[in-house]
GUTORKOL-220634 format. One line per 3 residues: number of its first residue (from 1); for each residue x, y, z of N, C-alpha, C. Coordinates in steps of 0.05 Angstrom, whole numbers, plus 5000, padded with zeros to 4 digits. Example, Ala and Ser with C-alpha at 12.3 -4.5 7.8 and 13.67 -1.06 7.14 Angstrom:
% residues 2
1	5264/4886/5156/5246/4910/5156/5264/4934/5156; 5257/4955/5142/5273/4979/5143/5258/5001/5157 $
This chain:
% residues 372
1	5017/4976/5000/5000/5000/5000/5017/5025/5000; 5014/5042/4980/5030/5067/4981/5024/5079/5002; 5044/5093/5015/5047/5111/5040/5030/5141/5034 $
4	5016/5148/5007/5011/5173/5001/4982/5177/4996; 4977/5143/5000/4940/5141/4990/4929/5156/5020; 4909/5163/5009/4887/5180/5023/4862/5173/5026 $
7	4846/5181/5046/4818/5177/5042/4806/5207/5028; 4787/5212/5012/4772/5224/5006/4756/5239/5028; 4733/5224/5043/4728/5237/5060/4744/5249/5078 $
10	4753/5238/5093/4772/5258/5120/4789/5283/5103; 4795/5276/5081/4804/5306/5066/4782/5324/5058; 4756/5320/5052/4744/5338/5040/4733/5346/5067 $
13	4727/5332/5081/4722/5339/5109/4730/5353/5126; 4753/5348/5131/4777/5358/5161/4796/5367/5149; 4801/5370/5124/4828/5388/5107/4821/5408/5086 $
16	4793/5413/5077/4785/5432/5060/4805/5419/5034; 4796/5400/5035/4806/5390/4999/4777/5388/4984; 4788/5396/4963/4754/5399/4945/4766/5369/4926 $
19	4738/5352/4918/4735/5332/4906/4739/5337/4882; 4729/5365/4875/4739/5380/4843/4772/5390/4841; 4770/5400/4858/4795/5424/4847/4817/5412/4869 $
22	4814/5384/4885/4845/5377/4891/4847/5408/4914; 4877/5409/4927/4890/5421/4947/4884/5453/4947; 4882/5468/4954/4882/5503/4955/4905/5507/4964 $
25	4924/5514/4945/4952/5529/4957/4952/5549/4972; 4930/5575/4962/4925/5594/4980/4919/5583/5007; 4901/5567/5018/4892/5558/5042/4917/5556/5061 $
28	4942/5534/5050/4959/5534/5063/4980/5550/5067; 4980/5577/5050/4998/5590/5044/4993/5610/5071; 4961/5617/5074/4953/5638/5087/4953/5633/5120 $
31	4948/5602/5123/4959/5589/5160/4984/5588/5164; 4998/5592/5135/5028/5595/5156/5044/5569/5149; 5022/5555/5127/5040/5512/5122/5046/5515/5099 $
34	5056/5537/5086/5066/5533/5060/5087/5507/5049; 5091/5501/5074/5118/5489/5061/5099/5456/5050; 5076/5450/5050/5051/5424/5057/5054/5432/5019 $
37	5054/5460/5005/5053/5449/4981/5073/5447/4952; 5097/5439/4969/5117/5442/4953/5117/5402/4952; 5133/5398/4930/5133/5379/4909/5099/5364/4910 $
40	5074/5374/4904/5054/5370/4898/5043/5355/4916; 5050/5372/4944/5035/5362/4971/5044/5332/4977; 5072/5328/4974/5081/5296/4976/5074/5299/5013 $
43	5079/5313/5026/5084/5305/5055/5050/5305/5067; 5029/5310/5064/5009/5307/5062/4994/5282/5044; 5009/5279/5026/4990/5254/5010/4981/5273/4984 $
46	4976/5262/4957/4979/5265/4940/4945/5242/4925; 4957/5215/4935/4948/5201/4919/4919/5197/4934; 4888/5217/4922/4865/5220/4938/4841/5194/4926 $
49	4833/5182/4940/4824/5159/4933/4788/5163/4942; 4764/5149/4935/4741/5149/4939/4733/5126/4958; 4711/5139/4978/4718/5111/5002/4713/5076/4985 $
52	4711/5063/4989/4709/5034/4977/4731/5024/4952; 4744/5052/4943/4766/5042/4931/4783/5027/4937; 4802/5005/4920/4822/4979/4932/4850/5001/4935 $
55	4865/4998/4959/4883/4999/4965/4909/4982/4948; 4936/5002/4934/4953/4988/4927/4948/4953/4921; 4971/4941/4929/4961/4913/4928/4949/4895/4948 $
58	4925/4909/4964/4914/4900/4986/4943/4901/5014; 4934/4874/5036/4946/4879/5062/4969/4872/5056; 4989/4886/5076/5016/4882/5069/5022/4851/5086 $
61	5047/4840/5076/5051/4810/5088/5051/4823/5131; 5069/4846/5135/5060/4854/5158/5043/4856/5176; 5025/4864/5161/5001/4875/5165/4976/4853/5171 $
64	4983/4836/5156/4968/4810/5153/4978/4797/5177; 5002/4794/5184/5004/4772/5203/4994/4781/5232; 4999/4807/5236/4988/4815/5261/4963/4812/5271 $
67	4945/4820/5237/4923/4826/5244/4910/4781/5238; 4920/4763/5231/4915/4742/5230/4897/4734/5201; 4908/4756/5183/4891/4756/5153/4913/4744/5127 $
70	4904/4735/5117/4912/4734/5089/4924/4756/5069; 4953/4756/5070/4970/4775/5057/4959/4781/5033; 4960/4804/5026/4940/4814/4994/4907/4811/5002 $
73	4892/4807/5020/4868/4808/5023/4863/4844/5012; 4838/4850/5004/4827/4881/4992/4827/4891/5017; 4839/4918/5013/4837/4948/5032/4822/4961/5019 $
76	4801/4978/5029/4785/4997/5024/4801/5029/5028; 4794/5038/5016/4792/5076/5022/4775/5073/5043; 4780/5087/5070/4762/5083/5091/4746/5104/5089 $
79	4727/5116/5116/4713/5135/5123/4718/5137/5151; 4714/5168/5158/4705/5175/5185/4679/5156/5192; 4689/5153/5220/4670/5138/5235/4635/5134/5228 $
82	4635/5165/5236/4603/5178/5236/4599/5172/5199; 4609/5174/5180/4606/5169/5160/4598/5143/5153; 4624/5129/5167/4620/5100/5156/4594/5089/5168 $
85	4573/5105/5191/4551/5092/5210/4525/5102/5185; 4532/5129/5170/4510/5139/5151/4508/5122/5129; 4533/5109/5130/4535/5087/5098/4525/5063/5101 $
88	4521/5055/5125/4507/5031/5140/4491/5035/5147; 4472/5049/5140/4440/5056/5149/4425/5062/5120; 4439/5079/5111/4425/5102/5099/4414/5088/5077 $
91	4428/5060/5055/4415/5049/5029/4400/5033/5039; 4397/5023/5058/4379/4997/5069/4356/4994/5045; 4344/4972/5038/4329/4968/5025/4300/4971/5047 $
94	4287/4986/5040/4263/4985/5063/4229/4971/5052; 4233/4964/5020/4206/4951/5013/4193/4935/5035; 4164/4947/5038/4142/4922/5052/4140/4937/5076 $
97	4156/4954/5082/4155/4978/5118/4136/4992/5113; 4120/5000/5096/4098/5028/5084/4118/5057/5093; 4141/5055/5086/4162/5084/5092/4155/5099/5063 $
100	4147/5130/5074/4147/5145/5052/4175/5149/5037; 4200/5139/5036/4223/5138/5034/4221/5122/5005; 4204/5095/5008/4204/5065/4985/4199/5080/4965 $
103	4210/5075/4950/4211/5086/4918/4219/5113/4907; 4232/5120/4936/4236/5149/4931/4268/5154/4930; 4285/5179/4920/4309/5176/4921/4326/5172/4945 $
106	4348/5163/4948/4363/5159/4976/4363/5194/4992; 4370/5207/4973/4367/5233/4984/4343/5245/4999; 4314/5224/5003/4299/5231/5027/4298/5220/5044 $
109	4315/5215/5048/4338/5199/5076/4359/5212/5096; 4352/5212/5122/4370/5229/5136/4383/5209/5160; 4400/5201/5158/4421/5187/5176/4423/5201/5204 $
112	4423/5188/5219/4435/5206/5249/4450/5190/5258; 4476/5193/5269/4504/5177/5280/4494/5189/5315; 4478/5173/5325/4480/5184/5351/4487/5167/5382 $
115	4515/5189/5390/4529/5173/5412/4533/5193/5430; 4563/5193/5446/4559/5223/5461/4556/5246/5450; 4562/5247/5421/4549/5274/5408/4538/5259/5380 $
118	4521/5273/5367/4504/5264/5339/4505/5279/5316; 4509/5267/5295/4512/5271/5269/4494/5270/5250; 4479/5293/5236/4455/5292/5209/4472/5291/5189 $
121	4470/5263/5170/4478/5258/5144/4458/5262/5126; 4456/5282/5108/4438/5290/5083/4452/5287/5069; 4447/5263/5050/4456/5271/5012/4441/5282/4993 $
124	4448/5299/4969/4431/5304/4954/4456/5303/4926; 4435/5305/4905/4446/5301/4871/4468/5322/4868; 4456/5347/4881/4471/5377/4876/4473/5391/4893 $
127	4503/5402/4897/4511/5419/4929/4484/5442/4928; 4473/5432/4958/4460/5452/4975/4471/5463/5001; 4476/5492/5006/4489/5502/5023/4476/5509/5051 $
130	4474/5496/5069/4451/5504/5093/4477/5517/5110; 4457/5542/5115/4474/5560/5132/4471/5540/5165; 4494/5542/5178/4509/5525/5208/4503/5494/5199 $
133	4500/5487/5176/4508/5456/5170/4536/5457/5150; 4549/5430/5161/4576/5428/5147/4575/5419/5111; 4589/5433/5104/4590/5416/5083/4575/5441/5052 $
136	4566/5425/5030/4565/5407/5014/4593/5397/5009; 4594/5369/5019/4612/5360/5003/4618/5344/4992; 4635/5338/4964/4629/5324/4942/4634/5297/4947 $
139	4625/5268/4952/4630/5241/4946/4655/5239/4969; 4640/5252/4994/4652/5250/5022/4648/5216/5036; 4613/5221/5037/4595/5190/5035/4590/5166/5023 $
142	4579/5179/5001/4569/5152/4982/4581/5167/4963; 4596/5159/4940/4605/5170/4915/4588/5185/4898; 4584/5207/4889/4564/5221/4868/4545/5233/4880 $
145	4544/5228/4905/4532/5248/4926/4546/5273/4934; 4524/5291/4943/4540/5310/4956/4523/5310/4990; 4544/5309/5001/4535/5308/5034/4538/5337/5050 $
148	4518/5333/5061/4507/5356/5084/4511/5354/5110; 4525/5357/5129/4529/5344/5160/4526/5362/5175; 4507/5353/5196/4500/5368/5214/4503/5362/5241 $
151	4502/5364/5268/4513/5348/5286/4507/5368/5318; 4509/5353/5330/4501/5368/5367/4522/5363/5379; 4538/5371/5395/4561/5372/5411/4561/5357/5425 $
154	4535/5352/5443/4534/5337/5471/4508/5323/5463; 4508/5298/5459/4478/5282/5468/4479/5260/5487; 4489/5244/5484/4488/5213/5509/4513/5227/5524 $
157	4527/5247/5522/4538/5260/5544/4526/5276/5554; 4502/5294/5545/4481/5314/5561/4456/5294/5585; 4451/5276/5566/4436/5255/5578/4452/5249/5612 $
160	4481/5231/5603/4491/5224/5624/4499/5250/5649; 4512/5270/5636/4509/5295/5656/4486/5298/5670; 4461/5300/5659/4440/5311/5680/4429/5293/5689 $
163	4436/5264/5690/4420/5237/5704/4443/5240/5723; 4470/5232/5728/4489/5238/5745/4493/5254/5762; 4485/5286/5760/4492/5301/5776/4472/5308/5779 $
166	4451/5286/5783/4422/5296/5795/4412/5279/5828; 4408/5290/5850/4407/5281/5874/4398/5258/5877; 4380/5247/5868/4370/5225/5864/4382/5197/5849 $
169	4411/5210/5846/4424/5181/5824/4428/5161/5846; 4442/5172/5862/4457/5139/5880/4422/5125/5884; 4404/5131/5893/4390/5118/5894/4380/5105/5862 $
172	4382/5110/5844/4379/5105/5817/4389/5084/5809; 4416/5088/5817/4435/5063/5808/4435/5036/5827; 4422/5038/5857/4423/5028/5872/4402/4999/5854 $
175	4373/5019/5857/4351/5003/5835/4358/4989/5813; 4369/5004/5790/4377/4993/5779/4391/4972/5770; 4409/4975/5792/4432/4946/5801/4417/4921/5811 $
178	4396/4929/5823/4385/4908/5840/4364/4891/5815; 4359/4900/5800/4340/4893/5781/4357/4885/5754; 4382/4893/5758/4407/4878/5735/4395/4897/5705 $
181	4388/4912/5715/4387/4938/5683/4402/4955/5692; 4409/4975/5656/4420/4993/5655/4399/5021/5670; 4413/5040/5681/4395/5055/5698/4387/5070/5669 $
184	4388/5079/5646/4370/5077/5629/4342/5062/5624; 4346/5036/5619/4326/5021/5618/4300/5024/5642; 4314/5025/5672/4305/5027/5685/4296/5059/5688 $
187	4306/5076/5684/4290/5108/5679/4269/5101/5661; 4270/5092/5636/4245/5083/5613/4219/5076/5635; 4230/5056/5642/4206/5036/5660/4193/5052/5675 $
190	4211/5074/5692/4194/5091/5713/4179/5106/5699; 4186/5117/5683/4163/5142/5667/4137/5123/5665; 4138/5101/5650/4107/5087/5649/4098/5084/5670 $
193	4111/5081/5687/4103/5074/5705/4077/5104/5720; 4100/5121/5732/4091/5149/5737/4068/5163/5711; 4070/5155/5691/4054/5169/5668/4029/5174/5666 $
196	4010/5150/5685/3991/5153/5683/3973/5150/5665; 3958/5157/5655/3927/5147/5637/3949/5172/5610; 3960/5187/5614/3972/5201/5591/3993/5192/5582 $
199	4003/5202/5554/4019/5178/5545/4044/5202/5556; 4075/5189/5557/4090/5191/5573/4116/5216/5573; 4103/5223/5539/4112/5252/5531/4101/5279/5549 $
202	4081/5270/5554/4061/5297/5571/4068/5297/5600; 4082/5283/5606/4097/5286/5636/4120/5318/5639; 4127/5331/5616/4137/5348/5614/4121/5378/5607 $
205	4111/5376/5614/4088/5396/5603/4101/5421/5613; 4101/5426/5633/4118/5451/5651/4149/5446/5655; 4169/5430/5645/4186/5428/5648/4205/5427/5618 $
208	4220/5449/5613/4231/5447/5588/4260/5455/5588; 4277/5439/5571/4306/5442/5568/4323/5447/5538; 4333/5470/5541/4356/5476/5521/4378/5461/5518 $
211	4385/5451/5503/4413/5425/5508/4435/5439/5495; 4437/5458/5493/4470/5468/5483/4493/5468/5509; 4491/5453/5520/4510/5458/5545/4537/5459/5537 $
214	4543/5453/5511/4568/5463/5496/4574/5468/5476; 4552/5485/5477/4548/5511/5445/4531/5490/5428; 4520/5509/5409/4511/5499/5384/4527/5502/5362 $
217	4520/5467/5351/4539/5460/5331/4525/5477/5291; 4505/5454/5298/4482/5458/5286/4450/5465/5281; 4434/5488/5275/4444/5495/5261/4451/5532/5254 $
220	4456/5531/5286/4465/5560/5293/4490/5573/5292; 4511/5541/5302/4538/5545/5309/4549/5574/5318; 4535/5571/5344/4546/5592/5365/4552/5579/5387 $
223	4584/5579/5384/4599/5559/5410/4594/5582/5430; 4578/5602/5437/4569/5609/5465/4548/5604/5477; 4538/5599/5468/4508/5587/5477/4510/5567/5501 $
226	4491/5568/5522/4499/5551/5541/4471/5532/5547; 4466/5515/5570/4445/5502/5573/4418/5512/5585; 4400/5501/5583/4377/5522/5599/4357/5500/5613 $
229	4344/5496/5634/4326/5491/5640/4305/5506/5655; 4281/5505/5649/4259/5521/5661/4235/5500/5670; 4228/5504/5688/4212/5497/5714/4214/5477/5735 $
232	4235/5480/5739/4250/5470/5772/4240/5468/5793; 4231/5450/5807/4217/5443/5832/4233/5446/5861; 4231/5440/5884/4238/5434/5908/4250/5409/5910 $
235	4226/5390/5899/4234/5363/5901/4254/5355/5881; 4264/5330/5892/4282/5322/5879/4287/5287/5878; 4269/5285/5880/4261/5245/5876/4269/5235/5851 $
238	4266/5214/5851/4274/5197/5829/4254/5200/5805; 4228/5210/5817/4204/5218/5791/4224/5242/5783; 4232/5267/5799/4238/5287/5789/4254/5282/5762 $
241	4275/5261/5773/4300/5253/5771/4291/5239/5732; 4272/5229/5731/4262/5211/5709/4253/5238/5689; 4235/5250/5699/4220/5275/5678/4242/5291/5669 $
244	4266/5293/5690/4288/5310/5677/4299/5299/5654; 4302/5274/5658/4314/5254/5642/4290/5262/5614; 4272/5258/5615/4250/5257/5593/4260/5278/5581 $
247	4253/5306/5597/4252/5331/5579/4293/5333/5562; 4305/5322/5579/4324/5327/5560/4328/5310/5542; 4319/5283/5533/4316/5276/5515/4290/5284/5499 $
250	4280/5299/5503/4263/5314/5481/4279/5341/5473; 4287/5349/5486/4309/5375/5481/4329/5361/5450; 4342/5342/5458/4362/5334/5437/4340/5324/5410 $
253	4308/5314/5415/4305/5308/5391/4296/5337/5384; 4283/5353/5394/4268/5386/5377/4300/5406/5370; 4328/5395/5378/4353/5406/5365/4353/5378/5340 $
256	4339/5363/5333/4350/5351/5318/4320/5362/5288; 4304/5366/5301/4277/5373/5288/4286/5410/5274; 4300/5419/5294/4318/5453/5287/4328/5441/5260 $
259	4362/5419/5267/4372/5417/5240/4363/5415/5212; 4331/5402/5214/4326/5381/5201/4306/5406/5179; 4294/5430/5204/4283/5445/5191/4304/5470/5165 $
262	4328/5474/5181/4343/5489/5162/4351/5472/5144; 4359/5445/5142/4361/5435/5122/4339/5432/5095; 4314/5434/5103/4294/5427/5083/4282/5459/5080 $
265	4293/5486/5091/4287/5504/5075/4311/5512/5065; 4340/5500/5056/4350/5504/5036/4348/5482/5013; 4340/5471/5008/4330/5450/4987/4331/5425/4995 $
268	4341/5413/5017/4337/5387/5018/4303/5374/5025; 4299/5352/5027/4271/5337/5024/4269/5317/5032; 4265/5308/5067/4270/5296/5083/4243/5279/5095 $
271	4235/5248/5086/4208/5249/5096/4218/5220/5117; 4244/5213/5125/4254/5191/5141/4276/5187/5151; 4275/5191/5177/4306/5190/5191/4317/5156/5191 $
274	4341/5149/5192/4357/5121/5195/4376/5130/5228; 4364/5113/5248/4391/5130/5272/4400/5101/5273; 4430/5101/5282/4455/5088/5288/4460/5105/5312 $
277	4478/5085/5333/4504/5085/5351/4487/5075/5373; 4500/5086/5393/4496/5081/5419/4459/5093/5424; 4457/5114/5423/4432/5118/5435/4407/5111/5419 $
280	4408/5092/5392/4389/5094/5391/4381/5059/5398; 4396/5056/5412/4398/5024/5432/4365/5039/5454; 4358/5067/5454/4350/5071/5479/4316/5075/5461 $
283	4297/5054/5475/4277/5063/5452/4263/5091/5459; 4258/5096/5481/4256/5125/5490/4264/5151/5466; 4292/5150/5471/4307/5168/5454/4288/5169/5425 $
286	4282/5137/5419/4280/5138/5388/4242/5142/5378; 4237/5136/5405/4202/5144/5395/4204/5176/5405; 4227/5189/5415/4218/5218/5418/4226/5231/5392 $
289	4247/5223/5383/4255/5233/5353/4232/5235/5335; 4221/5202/5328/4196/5205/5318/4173/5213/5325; 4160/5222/5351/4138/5230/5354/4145/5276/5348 $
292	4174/5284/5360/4178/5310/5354/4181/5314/5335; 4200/5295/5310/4199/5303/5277/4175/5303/5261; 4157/5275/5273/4136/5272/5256/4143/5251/5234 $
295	4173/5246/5238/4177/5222/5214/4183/5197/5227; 4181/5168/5214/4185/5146/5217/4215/5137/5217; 4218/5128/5247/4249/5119/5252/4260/5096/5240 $
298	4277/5095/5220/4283/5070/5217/4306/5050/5233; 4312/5029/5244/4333/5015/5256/4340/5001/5242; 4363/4989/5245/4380/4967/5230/4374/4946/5240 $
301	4382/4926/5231/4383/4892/5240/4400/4893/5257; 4425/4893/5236/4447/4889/5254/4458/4926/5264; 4463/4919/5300/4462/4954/5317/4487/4964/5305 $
304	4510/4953/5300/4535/4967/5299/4537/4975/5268; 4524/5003/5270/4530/5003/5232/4549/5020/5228; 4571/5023/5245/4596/5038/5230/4608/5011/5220 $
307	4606/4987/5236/4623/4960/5228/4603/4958/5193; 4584/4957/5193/4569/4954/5171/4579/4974/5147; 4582/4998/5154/4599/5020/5126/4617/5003/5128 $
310	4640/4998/5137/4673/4983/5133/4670/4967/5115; 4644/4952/5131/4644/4930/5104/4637/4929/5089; 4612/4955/5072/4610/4958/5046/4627/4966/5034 $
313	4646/4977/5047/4671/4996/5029/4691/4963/5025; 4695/4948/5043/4708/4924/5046/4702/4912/5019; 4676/4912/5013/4663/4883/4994/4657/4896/4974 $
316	4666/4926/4969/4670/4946/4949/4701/4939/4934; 4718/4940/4948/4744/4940/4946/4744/4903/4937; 4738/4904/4952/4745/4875/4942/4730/4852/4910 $
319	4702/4878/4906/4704/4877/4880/4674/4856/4878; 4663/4842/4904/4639/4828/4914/4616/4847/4892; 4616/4886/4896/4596/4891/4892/4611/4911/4870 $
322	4588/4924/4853/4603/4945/4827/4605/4972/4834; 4594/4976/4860/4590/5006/4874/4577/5000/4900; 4581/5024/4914/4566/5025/4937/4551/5032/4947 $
325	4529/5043/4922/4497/5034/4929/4500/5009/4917; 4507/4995/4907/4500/4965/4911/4497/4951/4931; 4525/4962/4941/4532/4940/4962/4518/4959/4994 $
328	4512/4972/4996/4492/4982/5006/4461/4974/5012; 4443/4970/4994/4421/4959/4984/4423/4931/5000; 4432/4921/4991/4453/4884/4996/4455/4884/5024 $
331	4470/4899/5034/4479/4894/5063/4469/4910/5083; 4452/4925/5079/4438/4937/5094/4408/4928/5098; 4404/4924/5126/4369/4910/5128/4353/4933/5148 $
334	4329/4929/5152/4308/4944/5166/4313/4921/5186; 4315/4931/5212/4311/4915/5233/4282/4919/5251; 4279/4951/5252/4258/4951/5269/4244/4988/5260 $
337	4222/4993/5247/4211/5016/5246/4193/5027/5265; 4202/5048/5275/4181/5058/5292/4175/5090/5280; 4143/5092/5278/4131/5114/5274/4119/5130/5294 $
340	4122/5156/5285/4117/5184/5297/4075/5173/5316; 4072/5182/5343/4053/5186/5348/4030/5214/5338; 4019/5208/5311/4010/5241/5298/3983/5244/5323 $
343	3982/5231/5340/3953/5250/5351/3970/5265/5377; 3996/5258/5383/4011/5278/5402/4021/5300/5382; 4017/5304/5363/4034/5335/5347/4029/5353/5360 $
346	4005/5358/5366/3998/5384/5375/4007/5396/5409; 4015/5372/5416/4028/5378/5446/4064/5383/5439; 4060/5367/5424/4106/5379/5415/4103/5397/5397 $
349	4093/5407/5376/4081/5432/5369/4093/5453/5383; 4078/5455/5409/4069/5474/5434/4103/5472/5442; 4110/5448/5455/4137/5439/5459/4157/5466/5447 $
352	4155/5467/5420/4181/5464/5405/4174/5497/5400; 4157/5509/5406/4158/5532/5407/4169/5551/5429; 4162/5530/5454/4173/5537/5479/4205/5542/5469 $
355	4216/5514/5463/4241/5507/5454/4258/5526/5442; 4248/5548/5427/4254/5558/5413/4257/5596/5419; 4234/5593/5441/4231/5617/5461/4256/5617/5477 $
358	4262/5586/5481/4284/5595/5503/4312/5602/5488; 4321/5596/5466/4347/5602/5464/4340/5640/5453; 4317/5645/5442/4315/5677/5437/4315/5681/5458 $
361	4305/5684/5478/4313/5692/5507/4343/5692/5520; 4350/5669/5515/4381/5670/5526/4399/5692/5501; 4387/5697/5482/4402/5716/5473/4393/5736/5479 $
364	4379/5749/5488/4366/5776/5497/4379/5782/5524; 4386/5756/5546/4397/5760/5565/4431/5770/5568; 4437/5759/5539/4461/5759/5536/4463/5793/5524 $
367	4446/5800/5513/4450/5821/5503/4438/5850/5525; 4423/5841/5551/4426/5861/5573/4451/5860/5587; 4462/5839/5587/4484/5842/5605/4508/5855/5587 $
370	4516/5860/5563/4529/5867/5550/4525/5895/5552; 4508/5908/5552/4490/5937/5545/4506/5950/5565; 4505/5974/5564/4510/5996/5582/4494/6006/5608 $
């Protein structure tokens, strides 16, 4: 394998390399790294490859023995993580689910990579520019796409912050332990429990949270922005302890319902989310996404779908498939769909306006205290 091959994405990504026009000399000239483009960017890499492309002559005899593989087995052009989880979700074949998605282009498909922080993957045919989303960028993702990335700073780390440093945990984990669940699972269980004859979104009714506790990424990207919650009690029980838990996982889906809105008033056309990683293991998390977007969640079969991109780019490279929407389609399955509750709209509606009250407010606050 040549020492100079590259991935495509992590350059068009994290180095401002354009898929068209190759390196910007100015770029480097103006930080001060001029010296990155003398003999045609050799000390950087030169040779820019598309993810699923075969590597030189596959694994090296080294390389192979460590790893316990067959010397010359196919190397792929890899992807960033969060990428390789959008490439393992996003072609799934979904016929027979009734998804308004079936028959429609991949580009009304929106990926979410969600772990301690979360990732919106939008492709479309032709660069669309959404102001505080990353990107268009060219055959970052899937080849001949152009990708849109959008993303939250803090999510299953906002989650874990305000379940932790809430009075009520040691007793939380105590329960939990004793019942051999994750104190997740066991937070789920309590809300039904406490919910009552109403379904278990409406336990928040007076209680609402801003999740930027470390800035907004997308789609404001103002790293000052801080966290907010409004209507705070005395008490502090393990009910308290659960509704807090609720409202901030409705916080992270109406920031994901924000992205989803700037994205589709600059041209994209979004009628089905795909979530991957860690949190969407939490079904909570994933019926709040869909009951605050209004769209139908799709899951995978198999949970780990960054291992799932590797291996379409794997069985790309190795020549199994002719592209990777092929091998996409192929290796990607529907494991489990869950749809939006439409007779709760009108209560997250109400929600997401609050939601939206509060960060104009936190700028108004910010802008008395600045004043004279």
């Amino acid at each position: 394998m040549e020492k100079s091959g590259r991935s495509l994405c992590s350059l068009v990504c994290k180095w401002t390399y354009s898929a068209e026009k190759g390196w910007d000399d100015s770029f480097w000239k103006m930080i001060g790294l001029e010296d990155f483009v003398a003999d045609n960017y050799s000390k950087i890499g030169n040779q820019v490859l598309p993810p699923g492309a075969s590597l030189g002559n596959g694994l090296t005899p080294e390389a192979a023995k460590d790893l316990g593989l067959p010397a010359g087995i196919a190397v792929a052009a890899p992807l960033i993580d969060a990428h390789a989880g959008g490439l393992g979700v996003i072609g799934a074949d979904v016929r027979g689910h009734g998804l308004a998605c079936e028959g429609q282009p991949v580009t009304s498909r929106l990926a979410i990579i969600c772990g301690t922080s979360s990732c919106h993957m939008g492709i479309s045919k032709d660069p669309i520019f959404v102001p505080g989303v990353w990107g268009p960028y060219f055959s970052a993702m899937i080849p001949g796409f152009w990708l849109n990335e959008g993303g939250q700073s803090v999510t299953g780390k906002l989650i874990d912050h305000m379940v932790q440093g809430h009075a009520a945990f040691p007793e939380l984990k105590a329960k939990a332990a004793a019942r051999c669940q994750s104190v997740y699972a066991y937070l789920n269980s309590h809300l039904d429990l406490i919910k009552k004859a109403r379904p278990v979104g409406f336990l928040t009714v007076d209680l609402h949270v801003w999740p930027d506790f470390h800035g907004n990424r997308s789609p404001l990207a103002d790293l000052t922005l801080k966290g907010m919650v409004t209507g705070l009690k005395l008490s502090q029980d393990l009910d308290d302890l659960a509704i807090l838990y609720l409202a901030t996982v409705q916080a992270i889906a109406f920031g994901t319902r924000l992205i989803i809105e700037a994205m589709e008033a600059a041209g994209h056309s979004i009628s089905t989310l795909f979530l991957c990683g860690g949190l969407s293991k939490n079904p909570l998390f994933v019926q709040m996404h869909a009951d605050i977007t209004g769209m139908p969640v799709v899951l995978s079969q198999e949970v780990e779908s960054v291992l799932v991109g590797a291996a379409i780019l794997g069985a790309c490279a190795s020549g199994d498939f002719t592209s990777v929407q092929e091998a996409m389609a192929r290796m990607s399955k529907v494991g489990k769909v869950v749809f939006p509750r439409l007779e709760d709209k009108r209560y997250y509606d109400k929600k997401y306006q609050v939601f939206l009250k509060l960060v104009e407010h936190q700028k108004e606050y910010a802008a008395i205290m600045k004043g004279d």
